[in-house]
VOKOLBA-402915 format. One record per residue: x, y, z of N, C-alpha, C in turn. Coordinates in steps of 0.02 Angstrom, whole numbers, plus 32768, in hexadecimal, padded with zeros to 4 digits. Example, Ala and Ser with C-alpha at 12.3 -4.5 7.8 and 13.67 -1.06 7.14 Angstrom:
VOKOLBA-402915
82947EE4818682677F1F818682947F5B818682827F90816282AC7FCB816582858002818A
//
This chain:
VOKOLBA-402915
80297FC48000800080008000802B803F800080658047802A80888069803B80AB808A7FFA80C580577FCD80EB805B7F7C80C780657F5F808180537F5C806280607F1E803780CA7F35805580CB7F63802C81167F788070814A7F6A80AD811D7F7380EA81527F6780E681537F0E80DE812D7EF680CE811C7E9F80BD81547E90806D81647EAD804A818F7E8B806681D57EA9807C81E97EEE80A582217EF080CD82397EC680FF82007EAA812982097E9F8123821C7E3B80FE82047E2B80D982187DD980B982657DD1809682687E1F808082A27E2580B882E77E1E80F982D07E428131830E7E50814F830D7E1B814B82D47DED818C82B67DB9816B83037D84812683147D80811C834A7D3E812A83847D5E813C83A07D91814583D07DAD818D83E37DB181B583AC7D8C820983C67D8C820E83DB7D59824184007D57826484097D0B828C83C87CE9829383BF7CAD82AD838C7C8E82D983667CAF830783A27CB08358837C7CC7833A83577D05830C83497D2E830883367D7482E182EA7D5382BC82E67D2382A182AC7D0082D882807CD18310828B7CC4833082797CA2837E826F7CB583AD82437CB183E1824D7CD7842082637C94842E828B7CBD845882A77CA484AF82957CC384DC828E7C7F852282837C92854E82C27C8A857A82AC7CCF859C82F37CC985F482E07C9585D182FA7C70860882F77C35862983367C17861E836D7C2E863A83AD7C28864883D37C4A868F83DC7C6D86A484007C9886CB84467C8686BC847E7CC186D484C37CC086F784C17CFF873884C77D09877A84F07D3B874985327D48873C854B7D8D872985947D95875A85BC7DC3877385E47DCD879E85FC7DFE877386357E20879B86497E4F8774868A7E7D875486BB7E59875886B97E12872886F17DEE86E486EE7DEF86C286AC7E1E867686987E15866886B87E57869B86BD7E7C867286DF7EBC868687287EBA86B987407E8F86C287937E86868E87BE7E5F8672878C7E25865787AD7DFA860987827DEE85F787767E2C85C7875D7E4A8573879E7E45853D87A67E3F852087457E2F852E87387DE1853287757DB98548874B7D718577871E7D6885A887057D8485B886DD7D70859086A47D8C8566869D7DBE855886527DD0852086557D9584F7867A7D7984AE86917D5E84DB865F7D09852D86787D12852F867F7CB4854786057CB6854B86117CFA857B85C47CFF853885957CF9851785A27D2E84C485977D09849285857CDA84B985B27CA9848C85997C7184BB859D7C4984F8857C7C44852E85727C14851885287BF5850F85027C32851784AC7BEA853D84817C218566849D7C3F859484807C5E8578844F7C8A858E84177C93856A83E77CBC859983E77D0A85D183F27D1985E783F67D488619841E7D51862D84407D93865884777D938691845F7DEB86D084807DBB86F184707E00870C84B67E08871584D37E57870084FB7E5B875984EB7E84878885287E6C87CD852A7E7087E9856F7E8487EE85657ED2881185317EEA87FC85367F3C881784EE7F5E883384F07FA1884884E67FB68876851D7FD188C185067FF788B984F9804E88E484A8804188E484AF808C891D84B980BB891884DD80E1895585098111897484D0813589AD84E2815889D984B2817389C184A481C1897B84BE81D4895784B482148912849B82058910848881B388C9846A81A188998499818988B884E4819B888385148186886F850E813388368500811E8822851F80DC880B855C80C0884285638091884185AD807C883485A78031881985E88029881486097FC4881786507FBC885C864D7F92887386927F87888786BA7FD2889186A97FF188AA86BF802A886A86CB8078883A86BE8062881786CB808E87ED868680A487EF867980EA87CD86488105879B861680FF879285CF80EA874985B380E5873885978125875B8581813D875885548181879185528196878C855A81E387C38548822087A98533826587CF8511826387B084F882C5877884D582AE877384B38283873C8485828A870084AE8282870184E9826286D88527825486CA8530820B868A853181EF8679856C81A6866F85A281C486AE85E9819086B7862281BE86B08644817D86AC8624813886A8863C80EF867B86808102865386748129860586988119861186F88126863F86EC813C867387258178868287618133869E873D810886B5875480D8868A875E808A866F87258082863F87098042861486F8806985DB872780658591871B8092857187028055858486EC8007855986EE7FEA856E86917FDA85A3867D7FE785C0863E7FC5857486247FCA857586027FFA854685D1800184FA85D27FE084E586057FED84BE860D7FAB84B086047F6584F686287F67852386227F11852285CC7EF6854485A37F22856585717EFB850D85477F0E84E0854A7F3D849F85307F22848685377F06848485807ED38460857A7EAA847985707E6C84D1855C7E5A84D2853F7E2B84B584F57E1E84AA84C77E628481849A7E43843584A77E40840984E47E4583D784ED7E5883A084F07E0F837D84D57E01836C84E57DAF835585237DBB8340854D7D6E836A85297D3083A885317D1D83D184E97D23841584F87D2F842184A47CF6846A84BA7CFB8482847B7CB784B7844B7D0884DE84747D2E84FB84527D5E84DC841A7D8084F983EB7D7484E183A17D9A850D839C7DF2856283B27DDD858583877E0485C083DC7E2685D083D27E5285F984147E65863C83F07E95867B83FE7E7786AF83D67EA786D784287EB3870F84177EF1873584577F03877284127EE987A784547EE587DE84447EC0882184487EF1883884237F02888C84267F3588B384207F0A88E384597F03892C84477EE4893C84747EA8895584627E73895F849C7E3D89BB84AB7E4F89C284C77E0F8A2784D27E0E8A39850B7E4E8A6284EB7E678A7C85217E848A3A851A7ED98A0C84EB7ED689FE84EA7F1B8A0A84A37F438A1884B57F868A3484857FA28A04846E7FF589C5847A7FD7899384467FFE89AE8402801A89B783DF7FDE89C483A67FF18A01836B80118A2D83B280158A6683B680408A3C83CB808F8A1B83E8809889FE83F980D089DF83CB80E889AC83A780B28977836680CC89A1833080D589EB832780BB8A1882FC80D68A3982F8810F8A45833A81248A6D835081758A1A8329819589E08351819A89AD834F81CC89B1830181D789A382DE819789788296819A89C0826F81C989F6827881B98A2D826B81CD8A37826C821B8A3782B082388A2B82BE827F89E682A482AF89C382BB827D896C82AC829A894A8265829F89468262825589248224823B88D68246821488B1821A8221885B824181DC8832823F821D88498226824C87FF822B826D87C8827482768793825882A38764829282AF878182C582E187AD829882F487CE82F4832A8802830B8300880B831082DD884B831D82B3881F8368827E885683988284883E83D78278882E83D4822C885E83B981FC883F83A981B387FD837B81AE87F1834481D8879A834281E68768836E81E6877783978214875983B18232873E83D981FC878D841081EB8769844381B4873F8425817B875F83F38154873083DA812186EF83BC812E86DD83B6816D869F839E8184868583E581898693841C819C8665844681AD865C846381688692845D81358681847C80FC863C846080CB8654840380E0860B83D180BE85C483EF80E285BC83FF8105858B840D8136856A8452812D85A9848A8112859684D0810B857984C880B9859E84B7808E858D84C6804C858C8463803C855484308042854A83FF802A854A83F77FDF8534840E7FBA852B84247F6F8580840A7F5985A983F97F8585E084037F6185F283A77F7B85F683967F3385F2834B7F16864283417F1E867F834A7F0B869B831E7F0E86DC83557F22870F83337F1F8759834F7F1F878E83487EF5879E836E7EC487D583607E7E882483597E9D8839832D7E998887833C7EA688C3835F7E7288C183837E72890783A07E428933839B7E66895683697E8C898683837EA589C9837E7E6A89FB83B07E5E8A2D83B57E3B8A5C83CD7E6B8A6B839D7EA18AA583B47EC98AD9838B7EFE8AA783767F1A8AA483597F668ABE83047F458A8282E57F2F8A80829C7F088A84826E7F408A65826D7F6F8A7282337F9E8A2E82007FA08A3781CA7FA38A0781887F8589EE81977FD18A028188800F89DE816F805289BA818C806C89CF81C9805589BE81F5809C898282258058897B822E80208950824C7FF7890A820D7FF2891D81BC7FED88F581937FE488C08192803888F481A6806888D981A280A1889281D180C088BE8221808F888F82608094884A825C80688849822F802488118230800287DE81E9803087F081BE804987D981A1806A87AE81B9809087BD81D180B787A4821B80ED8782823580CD8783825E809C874F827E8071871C825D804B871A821E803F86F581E9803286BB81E9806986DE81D380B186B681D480E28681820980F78692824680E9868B827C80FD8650829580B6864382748087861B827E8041862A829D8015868082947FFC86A082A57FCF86A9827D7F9286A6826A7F7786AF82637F3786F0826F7F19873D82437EF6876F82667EDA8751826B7EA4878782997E78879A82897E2887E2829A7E2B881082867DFB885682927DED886382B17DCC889882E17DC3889682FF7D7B88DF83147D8B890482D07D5D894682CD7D56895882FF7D02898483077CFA89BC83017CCE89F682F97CB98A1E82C87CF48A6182B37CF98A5C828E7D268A99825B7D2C8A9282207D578A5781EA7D678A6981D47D3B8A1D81A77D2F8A2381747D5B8A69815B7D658A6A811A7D958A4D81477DE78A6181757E038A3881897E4289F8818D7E3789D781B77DF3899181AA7E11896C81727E0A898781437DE9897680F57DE7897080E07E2289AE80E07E3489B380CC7E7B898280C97EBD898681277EB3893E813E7ED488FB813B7EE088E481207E90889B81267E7E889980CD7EA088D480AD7E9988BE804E7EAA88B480517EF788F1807F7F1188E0807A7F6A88BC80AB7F7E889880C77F5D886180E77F84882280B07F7B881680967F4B87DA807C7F2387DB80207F4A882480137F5A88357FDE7F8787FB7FCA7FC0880F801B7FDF87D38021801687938042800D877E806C7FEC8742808A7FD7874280797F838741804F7F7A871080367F24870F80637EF386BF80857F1686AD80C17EF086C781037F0886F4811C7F19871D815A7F32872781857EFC8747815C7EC4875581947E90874D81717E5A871081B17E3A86F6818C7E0B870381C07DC6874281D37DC0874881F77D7A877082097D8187B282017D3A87FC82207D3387D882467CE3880D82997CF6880682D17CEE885882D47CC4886A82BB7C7688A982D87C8288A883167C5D88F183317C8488F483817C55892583717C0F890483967BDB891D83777BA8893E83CF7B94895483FC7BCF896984407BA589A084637BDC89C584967BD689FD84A07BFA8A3D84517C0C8A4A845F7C3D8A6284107C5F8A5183DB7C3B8A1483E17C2D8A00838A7C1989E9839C7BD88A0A83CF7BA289FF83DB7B518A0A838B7B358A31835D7B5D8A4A833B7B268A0D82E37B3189E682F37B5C89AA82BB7B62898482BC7B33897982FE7AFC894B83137AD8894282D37AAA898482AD7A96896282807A60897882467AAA896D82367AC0898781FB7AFC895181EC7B36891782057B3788DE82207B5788D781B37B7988CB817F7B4988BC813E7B3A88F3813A7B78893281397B73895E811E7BAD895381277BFF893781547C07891F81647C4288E7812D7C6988FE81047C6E88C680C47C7E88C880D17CD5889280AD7CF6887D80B87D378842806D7D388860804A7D79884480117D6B880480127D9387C57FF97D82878780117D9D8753805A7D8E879580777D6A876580BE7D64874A80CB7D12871A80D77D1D86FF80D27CD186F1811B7CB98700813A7CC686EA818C7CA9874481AA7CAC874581C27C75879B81CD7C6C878A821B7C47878682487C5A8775828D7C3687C082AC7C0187D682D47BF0880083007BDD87E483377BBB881D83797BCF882083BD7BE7885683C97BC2883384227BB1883C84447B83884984807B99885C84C77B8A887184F87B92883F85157B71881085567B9A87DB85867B74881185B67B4F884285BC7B4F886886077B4888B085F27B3488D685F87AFC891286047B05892E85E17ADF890485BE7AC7892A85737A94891685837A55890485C17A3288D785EC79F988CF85B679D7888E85A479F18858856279E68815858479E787F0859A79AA87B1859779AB8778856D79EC8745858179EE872E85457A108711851479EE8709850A79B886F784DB7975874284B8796F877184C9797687A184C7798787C4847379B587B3849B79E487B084797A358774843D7A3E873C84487A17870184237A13872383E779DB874C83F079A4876683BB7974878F838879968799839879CF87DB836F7A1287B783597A2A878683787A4C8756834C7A66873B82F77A4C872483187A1386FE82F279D9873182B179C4875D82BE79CB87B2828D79A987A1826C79F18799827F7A2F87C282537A66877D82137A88874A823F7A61870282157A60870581DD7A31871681E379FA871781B479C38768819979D0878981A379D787CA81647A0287B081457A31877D814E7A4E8775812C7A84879E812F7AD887A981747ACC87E081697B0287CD819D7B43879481CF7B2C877D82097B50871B81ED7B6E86F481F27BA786B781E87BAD86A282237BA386CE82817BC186BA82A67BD186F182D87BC186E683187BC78726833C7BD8870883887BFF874883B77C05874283E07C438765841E7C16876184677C23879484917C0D87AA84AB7C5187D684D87C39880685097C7E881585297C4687E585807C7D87E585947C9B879F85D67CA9877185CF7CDC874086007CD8875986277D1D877A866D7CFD879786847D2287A586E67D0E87BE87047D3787C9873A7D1F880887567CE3880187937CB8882787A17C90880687837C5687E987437C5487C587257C01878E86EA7C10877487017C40873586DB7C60870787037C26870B87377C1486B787497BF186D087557BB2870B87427BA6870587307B4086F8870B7B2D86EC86C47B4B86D5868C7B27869186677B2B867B86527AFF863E86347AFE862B85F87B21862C86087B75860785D07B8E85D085A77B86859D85B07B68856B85927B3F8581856A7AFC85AC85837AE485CE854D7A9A85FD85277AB38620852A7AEE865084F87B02862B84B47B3685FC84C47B4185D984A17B7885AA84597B3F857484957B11854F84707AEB856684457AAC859C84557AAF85D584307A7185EB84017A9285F783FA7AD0861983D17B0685DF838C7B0985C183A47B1B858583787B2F855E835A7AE9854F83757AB2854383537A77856E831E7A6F85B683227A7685EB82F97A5D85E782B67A9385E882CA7ADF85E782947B06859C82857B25857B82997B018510827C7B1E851682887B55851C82BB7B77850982D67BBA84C082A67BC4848F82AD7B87844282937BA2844C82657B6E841182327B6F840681F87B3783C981EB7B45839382027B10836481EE7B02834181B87AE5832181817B148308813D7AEF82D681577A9F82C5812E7A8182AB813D7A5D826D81447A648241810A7AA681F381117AC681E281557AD9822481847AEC822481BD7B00822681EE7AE5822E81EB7AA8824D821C7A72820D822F7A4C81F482797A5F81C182907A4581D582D77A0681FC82F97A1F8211831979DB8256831279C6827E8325798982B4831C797282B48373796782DB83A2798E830383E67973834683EB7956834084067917838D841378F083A0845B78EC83EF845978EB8404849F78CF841184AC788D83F68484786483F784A5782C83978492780383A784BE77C3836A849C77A0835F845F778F831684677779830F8414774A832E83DF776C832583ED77BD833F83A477E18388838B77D783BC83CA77CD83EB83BA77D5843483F4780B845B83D7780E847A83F57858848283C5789284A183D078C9849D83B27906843F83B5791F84388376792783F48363793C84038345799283B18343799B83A5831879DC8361833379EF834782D37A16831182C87A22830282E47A7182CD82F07A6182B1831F7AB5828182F07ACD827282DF7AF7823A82B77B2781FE82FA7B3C81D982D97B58819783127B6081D583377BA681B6836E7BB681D7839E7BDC81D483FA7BD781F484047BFB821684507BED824A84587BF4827884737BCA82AC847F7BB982C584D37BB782F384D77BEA830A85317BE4834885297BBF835E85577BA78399856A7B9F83DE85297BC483EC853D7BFF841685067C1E841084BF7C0483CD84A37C0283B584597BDC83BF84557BAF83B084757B8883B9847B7B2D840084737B2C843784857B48847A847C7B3B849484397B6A846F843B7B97848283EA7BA5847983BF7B66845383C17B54843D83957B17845A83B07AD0849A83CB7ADE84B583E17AA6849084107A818460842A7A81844F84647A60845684B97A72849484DF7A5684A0851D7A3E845D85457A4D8470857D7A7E844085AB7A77843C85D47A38840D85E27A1D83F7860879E283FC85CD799C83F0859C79B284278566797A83DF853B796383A3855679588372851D792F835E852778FE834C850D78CB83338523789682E584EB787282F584B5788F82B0847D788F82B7844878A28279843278B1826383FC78C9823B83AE78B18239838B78D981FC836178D181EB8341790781978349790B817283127935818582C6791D819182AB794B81A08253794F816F8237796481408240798F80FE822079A480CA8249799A808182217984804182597983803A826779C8801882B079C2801582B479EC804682E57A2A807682EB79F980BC830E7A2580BE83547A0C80D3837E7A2D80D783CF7A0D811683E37A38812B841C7A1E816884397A228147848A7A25815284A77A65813484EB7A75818885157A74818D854D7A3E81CF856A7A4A81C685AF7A5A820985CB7A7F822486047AB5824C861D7AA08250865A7A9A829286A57A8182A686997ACF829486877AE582A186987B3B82E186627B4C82F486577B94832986207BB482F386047BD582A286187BDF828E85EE7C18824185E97BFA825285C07BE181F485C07BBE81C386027BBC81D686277BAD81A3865F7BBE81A586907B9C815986C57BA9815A86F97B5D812786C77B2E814886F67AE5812586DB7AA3814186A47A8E8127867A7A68813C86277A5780FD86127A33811F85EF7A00810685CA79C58114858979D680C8856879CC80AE850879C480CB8501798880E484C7797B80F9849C793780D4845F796980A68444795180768403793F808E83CC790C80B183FD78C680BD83BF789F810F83DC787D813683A47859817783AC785381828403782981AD841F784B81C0845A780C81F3844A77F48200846577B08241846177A8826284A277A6825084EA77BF826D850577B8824D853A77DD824F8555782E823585817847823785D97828820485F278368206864C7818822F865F782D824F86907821826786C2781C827086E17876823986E87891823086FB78DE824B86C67915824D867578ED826A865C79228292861A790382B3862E78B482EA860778B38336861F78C5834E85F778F1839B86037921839A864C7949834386407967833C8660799A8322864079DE8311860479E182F385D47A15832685CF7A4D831785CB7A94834F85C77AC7831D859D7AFA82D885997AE982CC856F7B1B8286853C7AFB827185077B1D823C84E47AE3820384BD7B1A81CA849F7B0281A184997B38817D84537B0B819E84097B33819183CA7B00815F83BA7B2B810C83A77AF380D4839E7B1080C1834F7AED808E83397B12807A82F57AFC802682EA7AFF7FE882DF7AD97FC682DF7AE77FB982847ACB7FA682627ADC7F87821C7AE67F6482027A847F6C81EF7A547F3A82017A267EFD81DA7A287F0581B97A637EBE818D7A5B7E7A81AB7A8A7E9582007A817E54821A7AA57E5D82397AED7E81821E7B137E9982227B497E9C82617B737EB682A57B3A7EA982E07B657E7282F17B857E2E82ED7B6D7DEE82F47B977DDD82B27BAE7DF082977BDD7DD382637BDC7D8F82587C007D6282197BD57D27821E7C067D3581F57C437CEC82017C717CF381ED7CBD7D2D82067CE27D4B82357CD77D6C82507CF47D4B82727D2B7D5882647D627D19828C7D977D3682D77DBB7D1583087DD27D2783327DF37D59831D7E337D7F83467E407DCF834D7E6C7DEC83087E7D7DE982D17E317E1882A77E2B7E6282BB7E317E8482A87E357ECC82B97E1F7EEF82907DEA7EEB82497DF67F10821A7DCB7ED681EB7DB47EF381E47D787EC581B57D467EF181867D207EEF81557D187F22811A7CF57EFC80FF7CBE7F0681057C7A7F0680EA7C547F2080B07C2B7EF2807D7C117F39804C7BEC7F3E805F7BA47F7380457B807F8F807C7B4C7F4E806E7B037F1C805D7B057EEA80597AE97EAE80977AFA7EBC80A47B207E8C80E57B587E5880E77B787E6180B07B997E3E807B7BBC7E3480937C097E1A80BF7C2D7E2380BE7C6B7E1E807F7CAB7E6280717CBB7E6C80557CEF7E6380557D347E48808B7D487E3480977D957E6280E57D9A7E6C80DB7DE97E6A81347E037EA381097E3D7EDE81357E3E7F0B811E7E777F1780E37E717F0E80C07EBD7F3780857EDA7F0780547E9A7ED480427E997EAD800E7E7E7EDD802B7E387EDF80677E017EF980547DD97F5080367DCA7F64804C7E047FB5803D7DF47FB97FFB7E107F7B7FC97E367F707F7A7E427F827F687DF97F417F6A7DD47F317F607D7E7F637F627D677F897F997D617FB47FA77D317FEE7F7D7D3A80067F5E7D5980437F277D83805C7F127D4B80A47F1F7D4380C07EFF7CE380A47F177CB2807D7F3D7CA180677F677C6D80867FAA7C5E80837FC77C36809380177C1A804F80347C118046805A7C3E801F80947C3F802380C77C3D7FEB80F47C337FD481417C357FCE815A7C737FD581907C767FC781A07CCB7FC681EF7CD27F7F820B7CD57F7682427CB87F5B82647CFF7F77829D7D177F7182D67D3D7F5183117D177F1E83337D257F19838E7CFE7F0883787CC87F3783AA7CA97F3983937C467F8C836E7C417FAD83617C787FF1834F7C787FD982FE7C6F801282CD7C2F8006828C7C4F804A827A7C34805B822B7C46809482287C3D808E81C97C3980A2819C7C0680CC815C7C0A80EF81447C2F80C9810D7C56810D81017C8E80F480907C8F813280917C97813280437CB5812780307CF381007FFF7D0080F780077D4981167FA97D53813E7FC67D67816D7F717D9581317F4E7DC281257F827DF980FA7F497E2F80DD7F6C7E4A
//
């Protein structure tokens, strides 16, 4: 009774999300951000937002030779204290609402290490003297930091300095415990972080679940070598690129991509650097949605696939299928599609429509397409930024009869057959594919048990 009442809750909340929350999404496109997101704040969290980007590591944190964590010189935690707030009354806010829709961010890690810092010379003295426990002041702080700002998924290691297997395998351990998450992101010495990623994973399995290599500065010469970088157990192997400096188009930078996808040697990749001095010359929206076309951030079944949008005419260009939903700006580039970048479509099922937006958030003026175009007007070809995927039943279903006053749920079988109301219909329905219609909202779903 209990399952079959969370069922229907749970169908009920499922039309009330935005897409990305119905659909899972992989984080296959990463952005480096440095202290320019909290200087030049809230636009930058507003522009990181609705870039495409599926995950962001947020660089850097240094930890002091008493455990203190610091960025850019000013305090996050000490004494077993979040004291950030002292300084940045706005962080915490900030980095929630990069996962907050409508947003493209899935995943948010902080970053230890980078040239020239020597964290992990520090986390080697502490773990050394101390050990990881809960009285131990590097506990402590990273516990109060998990606790102050939760939103923050994992921990990147750059270390380029220190290189010690025991006492670094020991500290991500700890951070494991504590609801950290690694990733690696080597570009030299491959036998240490081998090393690393086996004895951490020895004892925590799933600890670290993604190598990050840098394929630019230091590690220019991985660019064609990306495949050698093996890690045993870990299945997501990204490589990283330089936004700036390598006078690389981003069509460019997107052709590397595309090469390290078809070698087979890349799941994902990351750039560096969103930061000050050339944070606002480049097109975060074309590096994100190019990113994610190439590695399927989303994958649409085909039962699901109600319209097909292209960027070019006559059904040709980078395409992809949309499931019923709403789609802003941020979504549309998860799914590889370019803001301003449509030009036509087609319905795939009767019954399916495609409602389009000049807007980022469904809203304003917008034009129905009902049936395939091949070539939108003038007012809204490679002007669309947001889209609104609808589904109506064709066997009648939108009005349905016997529908009684302040029903809520109605279950249909895919003939349009009414099955009952609630618990009695999701009994019936047991191993079947049904309808399951709220409002004018309804939606296809399988029902296991």
């Amino acid at each position: 009774m209990k399952r079959i009442s969370l069922l229907i809750l749970s169908l009920i909340a499922l039309w009330q999300l935005p897409i990305a929350s119905q659909t899972e999404i992989k984080a296959v496109s990463g952005i480096y951000a440095g202290g320019h997101i909290r200087r030049g704040r809230p636009q930058t969290i507003t522009k990181l937002r609705k870039s495409g980007f599926t995950y962001i590591l947020l660089f850097n944190v240094h930890v002091d030779t008493d455990g203190t964590l610091m960025t850019d010189g000013e305090t996050i935690c000490k004494n077993g204290e979040y004291v950030f707030n002292q300084t940045q009354p706005y962080y915490q806010q900030d980095i929630r609402d990069l996962k907050t829709a409508p947003t493209s961010i899935q995943r948010i890690e902080i970053v230890i290490g980078g040239w020239g810092n020597d964290s992990y010379d520090h986390i080697r003295d502490l773990i050394n003297k101390n050990g990881t426990g809960s009285n131990t002041m590097l506990y402590r702080n990273f516990k109060a930091l998990k606790e102050a700002v939760p939103e923050i998924d994992a921990v990147n290691n750059d270390d380029e300095h220190c290189y010690d297997t025991e006492t670094s395998a020991k500290f991500h351990i700890m951070m494991y415990n504590l609801g950290y998450k690694t990733t690696l992101a080597p570009y030299t010495y491959m036998s240490y972080w081998q090393n690393l990623c086996s004895k951490i994973r020895a004892s925590k399995p799933k600890a670290v679940d993604r190598i990050m290599v840098q394929c630019y500065d230091g590690g220019a010469g991985n660019l064609n070598n990306v495949g050698s970088w093996n890690f045993t157990g870990v299945i997501d192997r990204h490589a990283g690129l330089l936004d700036y400096s390598n006078d690389w188009s981003v069509d460019r930078n997107l052709e590397q991509f595309q090469k390290w996808k078809d070698d087979g040697v890349a799941t994902g990749g990351f750039v560096w650097l969103y930061n000050d001095g050339y944070d606002e010359t480049w097109d975060l929206n074309g590096w994100a949605s190019g990113m994610n076309r190439i590695y399927k951030a989303v994958e649409v079944s085909e039962e699901d696939a109600m319209v097909e949008v292209f960027s070019g005419t006559n059904y040709t260009g980078y395409s992809v299928k949309l499931p019923v939903g709403t789609f802003t700006l941020p979504d549309l580039a998860v799914y590889g599609l370019r803001a301003n970048d449509l030009e036509s479509l087609k319905i795939l099922k009767e019954g399916a429509s495609a409602r389009l937006y000049k807007t980022e958030n469904n809203t304003g003026t917008s034009r129905l397409c009902k049936a395939d175009t091949r070539s939108l007007t003038s007012t809204y070809k490679n002007l669309v930024n947001s889209i609104t995927v609808t589904y109506e039943d064709p066997v009648g279903i939108s009005k349905p009869e016997g529908q009684q006053k302040g029903e809520d749920v109605i279950v249909y079988s895919l003939d349009g057959k009414i099955l009952g109301h609630d618990k009695d219909a999701i009994r019936k329905a047991k191993g079947q594919t049904v309808l399951v219609k709220t409002g004018e909202r309804s939606v296809k779903v399988k029902v296991d048990r």
